[in-house]
C-alpha positions as MATLAB code, in Angstrom:
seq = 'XXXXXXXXXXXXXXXXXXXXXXXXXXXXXXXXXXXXXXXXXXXXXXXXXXXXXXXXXXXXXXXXXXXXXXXXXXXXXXXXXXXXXXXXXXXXXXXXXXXXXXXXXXXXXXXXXXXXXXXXXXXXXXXXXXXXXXXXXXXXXXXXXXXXXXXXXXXXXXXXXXXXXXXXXXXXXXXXXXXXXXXXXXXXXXXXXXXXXXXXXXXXXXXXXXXXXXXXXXXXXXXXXXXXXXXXXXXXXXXXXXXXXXXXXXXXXXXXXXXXXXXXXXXXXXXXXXXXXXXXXXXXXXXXXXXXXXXXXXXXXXXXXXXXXXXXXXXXXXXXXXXXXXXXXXXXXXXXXXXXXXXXXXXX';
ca = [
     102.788  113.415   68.906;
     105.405  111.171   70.596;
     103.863  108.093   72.082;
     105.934  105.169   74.319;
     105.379  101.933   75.483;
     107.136  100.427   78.627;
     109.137   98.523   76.218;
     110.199  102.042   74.485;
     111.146  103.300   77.769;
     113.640  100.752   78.143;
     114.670  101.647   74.805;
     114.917  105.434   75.809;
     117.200  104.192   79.154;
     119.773  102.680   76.634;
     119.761  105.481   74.467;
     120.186  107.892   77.286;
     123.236  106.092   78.775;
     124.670  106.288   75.352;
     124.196  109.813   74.650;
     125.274  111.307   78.515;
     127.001  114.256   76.383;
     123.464  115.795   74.514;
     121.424  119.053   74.968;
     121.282  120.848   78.097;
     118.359  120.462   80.531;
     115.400  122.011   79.114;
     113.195  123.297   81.791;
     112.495  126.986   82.236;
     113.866  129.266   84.944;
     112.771  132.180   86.315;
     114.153  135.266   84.532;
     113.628  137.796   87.058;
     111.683  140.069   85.211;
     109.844  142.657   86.919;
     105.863  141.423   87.036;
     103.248  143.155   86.036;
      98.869  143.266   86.431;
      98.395  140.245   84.234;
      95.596  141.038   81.567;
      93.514  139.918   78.798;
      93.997  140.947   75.156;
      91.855  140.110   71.831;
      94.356  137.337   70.304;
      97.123  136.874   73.613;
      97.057  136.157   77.645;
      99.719  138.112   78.954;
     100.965  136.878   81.910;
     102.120  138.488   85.047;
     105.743  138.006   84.097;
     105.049  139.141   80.592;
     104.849  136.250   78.152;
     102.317  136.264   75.617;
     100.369  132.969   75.350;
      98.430  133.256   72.189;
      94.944  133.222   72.733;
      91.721  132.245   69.940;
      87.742  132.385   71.277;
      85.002  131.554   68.973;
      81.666  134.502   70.553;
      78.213  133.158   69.825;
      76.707  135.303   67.727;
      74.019  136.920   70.710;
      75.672  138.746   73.440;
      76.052  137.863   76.768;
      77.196  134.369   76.437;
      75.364  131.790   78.233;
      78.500  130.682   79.470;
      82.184  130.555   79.355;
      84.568  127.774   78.825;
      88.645  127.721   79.264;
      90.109  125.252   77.778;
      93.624  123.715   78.362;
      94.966  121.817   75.471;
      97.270  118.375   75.842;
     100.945  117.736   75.923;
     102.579  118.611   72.321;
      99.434  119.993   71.407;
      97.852  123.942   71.129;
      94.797  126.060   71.648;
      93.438  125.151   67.682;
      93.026  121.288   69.389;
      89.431  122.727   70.320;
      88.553  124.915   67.497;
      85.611  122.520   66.011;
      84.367  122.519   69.574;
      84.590  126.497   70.141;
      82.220  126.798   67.209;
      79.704  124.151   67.777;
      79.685  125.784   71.071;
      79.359  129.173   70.095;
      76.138  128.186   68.200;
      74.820  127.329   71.796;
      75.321  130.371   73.105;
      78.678  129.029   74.920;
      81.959  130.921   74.698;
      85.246  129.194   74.546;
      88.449  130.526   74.982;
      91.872  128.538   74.493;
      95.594  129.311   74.653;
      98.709  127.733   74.209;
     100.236  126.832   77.059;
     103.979  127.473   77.964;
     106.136  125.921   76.071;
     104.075  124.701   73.231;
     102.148  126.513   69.821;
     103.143  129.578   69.428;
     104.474  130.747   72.692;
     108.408  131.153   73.441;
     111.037  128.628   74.229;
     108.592  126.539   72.612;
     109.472  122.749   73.443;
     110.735  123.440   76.680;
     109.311  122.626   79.826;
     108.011  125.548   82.064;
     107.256  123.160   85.002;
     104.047  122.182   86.960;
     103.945  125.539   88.861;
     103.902  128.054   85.502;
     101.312  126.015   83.566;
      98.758  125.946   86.768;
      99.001  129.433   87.822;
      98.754  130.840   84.240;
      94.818  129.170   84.185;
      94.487  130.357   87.477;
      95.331  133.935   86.848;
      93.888  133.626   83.264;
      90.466  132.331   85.403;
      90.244  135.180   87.369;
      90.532  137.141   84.065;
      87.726  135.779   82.608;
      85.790  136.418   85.744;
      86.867  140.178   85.840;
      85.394  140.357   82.112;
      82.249  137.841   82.506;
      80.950  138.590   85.976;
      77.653  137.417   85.784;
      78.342  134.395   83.218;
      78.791  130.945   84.506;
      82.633  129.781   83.914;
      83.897  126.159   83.664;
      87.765  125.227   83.054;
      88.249  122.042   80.471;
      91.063  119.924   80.212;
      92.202  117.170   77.999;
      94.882  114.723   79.150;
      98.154  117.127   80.185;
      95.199  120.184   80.431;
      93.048  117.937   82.416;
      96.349  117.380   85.116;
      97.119  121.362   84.976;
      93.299  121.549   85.664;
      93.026  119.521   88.501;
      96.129  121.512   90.185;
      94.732  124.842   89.414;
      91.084  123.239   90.790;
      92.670  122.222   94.106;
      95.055  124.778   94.786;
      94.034  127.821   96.958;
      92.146  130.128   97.336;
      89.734  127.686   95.021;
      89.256  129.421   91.855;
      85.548  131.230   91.175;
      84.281  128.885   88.363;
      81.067  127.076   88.558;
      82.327  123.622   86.880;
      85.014  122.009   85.448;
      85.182  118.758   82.630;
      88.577  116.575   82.559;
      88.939  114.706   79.084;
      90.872  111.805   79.475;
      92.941  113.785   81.813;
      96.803  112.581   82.652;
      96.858  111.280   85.683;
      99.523  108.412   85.268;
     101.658  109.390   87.870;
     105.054  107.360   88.873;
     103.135  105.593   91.540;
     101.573  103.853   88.937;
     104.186  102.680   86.479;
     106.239   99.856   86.318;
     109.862  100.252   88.069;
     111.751   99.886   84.828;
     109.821  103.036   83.550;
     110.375  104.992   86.726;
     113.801  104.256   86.200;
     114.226  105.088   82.820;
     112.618  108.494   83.088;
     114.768  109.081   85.643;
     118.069  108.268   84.158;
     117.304  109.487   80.894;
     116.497  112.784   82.249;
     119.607  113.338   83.859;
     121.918  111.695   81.241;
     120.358  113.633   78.502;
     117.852  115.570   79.051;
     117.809  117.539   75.867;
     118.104  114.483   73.433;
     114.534  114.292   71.329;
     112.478  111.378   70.936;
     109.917  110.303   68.438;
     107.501  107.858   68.316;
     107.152  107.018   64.467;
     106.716  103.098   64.286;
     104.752  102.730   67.683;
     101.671  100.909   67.612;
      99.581  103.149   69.979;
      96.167  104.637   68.391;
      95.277  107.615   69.548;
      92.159  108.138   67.588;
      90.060  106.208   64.837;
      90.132  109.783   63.008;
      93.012  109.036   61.005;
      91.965  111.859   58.779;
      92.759  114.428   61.622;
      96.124  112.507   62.648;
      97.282  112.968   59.205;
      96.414  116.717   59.495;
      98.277  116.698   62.975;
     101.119  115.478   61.450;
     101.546  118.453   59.220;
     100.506  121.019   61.137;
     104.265  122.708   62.235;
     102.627  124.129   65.527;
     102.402  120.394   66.545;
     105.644  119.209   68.269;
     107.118  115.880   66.985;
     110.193  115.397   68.884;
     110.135  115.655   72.650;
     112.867  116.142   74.844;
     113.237  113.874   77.756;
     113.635  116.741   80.343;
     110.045  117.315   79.036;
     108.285  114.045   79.938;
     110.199  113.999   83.511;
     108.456  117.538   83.940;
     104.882  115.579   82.699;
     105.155  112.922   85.088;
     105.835  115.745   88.148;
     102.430  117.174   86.823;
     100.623  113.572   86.364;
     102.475  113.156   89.922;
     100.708  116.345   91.563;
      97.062  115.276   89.476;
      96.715  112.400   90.940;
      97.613  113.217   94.444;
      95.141  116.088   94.237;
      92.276  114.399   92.711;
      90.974  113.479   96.679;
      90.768  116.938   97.097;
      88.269  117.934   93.962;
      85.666  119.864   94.961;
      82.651  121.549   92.883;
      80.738  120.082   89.929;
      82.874  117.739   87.575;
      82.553  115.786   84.326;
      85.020  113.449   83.897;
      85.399  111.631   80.580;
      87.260  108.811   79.096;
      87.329  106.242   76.198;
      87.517  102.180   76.726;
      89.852  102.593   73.837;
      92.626  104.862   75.296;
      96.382  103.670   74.973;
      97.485  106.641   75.971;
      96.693  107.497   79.479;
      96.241  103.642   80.675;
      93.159  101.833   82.590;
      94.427  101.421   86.142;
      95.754  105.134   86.981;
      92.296  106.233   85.457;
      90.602  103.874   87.681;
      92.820  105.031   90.849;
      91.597  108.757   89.835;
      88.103  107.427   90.202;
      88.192  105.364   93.802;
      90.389  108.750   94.534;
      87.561  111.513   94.170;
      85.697  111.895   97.139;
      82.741  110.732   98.191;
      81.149  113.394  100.399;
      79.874  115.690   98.716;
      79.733  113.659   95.412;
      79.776  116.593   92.783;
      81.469  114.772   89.802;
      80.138  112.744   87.350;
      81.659  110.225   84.532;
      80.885  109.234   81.475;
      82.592  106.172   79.511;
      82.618  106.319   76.007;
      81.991  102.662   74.160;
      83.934  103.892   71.156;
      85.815  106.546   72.343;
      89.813  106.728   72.183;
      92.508  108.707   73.741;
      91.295  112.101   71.423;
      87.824  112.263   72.690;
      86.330  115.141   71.035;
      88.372  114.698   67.799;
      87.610  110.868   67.402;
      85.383  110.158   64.615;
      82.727  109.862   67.251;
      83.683  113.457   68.637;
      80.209  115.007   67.917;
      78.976  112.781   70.649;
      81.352  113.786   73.323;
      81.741  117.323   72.394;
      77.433  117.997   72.592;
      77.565  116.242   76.470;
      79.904  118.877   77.011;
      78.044  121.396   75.964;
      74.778  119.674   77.760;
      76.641  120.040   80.916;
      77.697  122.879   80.618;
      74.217  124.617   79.739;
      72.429  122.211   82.600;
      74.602  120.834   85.193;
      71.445  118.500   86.434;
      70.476  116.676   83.030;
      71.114  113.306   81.515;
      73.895  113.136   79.191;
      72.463  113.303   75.477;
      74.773  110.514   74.744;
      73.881  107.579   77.529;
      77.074  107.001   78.260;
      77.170  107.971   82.379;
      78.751  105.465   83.979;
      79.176  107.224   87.654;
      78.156  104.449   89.793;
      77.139  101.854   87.401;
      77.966   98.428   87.173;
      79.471   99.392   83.513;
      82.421  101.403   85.589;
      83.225   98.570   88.132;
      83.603   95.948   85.350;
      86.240   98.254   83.067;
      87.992   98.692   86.183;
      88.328   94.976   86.221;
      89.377   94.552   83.057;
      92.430   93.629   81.941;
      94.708   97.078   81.307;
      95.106   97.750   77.298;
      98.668   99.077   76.282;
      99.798  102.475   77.235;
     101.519  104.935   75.502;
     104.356  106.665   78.064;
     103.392  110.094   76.860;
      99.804  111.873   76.785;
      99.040  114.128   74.178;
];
């Protein structure tokens, strides 16, 4: 997965200038086709305008499920991101259901940007989906990092969608407000100079997780993307844009999580997210992992994040197995006040 620092997006500004003449801009138009009841199949959601987003679920073993979970994979990423956690979950009665978002696994134009709009309203329609087919089962949406910005939109967009919770892992809300001009600018001109050129970040000293056993296998796995067009990460920022703007306007249950060790989706927008939320009613809850990196539930800690999920979700009201609440607690004011560790440009 591509990962910047500010110093990289200066890098990315030169190259940009350099290369005005590359690739076309990559973000998705509408193609007019004639829409359709949007429905849910066994191994695909098929959307309204008639893309199939492939679709995995892991069914506990006893029928109905105690509850249901929709999950929203990160930037780069696809739906198998959660598959450790679908079957840990299924063995506690929970049902989870992920697909791959536009534009990444194994949907079309794969690499492309679909734009903010596409990626909220397909878990917003696919939400109302799983209501139609669980009526009586408790529903939460998860995100993690670009799933936990398309979250928040489809969360605060209306009508409000009928879920009963929702859980935002390390969720991208670094929106321009929050950079440093001289990324801003680079984005900017890079994106219009050549927005189809593809980036890597081989060589770049961001950590995503201590699991280097699962980077490895991330690395290898072909439905991971690797080289990310710059049209792309000017459409992320619109999204991280829209998260954090929206965050004020959460409403319902929420479990927010996050690691100390993230350099990927930095300190101080996380932070801003939090003083943000609002206060009246106070329905969300965070939890600040001691050991925890960007990759939450894959870190070699994961087992501890991923069963407070699943606590949560099967009892809104109790403590979190793992300790590690730090809602209003003195532990949250003094990372806030912490100096910020290095950021990555791009959240995975």
């Amino acid at each position: 997965m591509w990962r910047r620092t500010g110093l990289a997006l200066v890098v990315l500004l030169m190259i940009a200038l350099a290369l005005a003449s590359c690739g076309q801009h990559g973000v998705q138009e509408d193609n007019g086709e004639t829409r359709q009841a949007a429905r849910l199949e066994a191994d695909a959601v098929v959307t309204s305008d008639g893309q199939r987003l492939p679709l995995s679920t892991s069914a506990p073993a006893e029928e109905p499920p105690r509850a249901v979970v929709l999950a929203l994979h990160g930037f780069n990423d696809y739906r198998r991101a959660f598959e450790t956690m679908a079957q840990e979950m299924a063995e506690s009665g929970v049902q989870v259901y992920a697909y791959d978002q536009r534009g990444f696994g194994g949907t079309a134009d794969r690499g492309v940007w679909v734009g903010s709009d596409t990626l909220i309203e397909d878990a917003r329609a696919t939400l109302v989906l799983l209501r139609e087919a669980h009526p009586d089962t408790p529903i939460y949406l998860l995100g993690k990092s670009m799933g936990g910005a398309v979250a928040i939109g489809a969360l605060t967009r209306q009508p409000a969608p009928d879920i009963d919770g929702a859980i935002l892992v390390a969720p991208a809300v670094w929106a321009r407000r929050t950079m440093p001009w001289y990324q801003r600018a680079a984005l900017w001109v890079g994106a219009r100079v050549a927005p189809g050129r593809e980036v890597r970040g081989s060589g770049l000293s961001i950590r995503p997780s201590d699991n280097r056993e699962m980077l490895r296998n991330l690395g290898r796995d072909p439905m991971v993307i690797k080289g990310t067009r710059i049209d792309a990460v000017e459409g992320l920022a619109d999204l991280m844009d829209e998260a954090l703007a929206g965050v004020s306007r959460l409403n319902g249950e929420t479990l927010i999580l996050y690691g100390e060790h993230d350099q990927v989706v930095p300190r101080r927008p996380t932070c801003r997210m939090l003083a943000s939320l609002p206060e009246q009613p106070a329905d969300w809850r965070f939890a600040l992992y001691e050991d925890g990196y960007h990759m939450l539930t894959r870190d070699l800690n994961g087992r501890v994040v991923r069963d407070d999920i699943t606590a949560w979700v099967l009892d809104r009201a109790q403590a979190l197995p793992s300790g590690m609440e730090a809602t209003n607690s003195e532990r949250r004011q003094d990372f806030c006040e912490q100096r910020p560790v290095p950021a990555a440009v791009e959240p995975g």
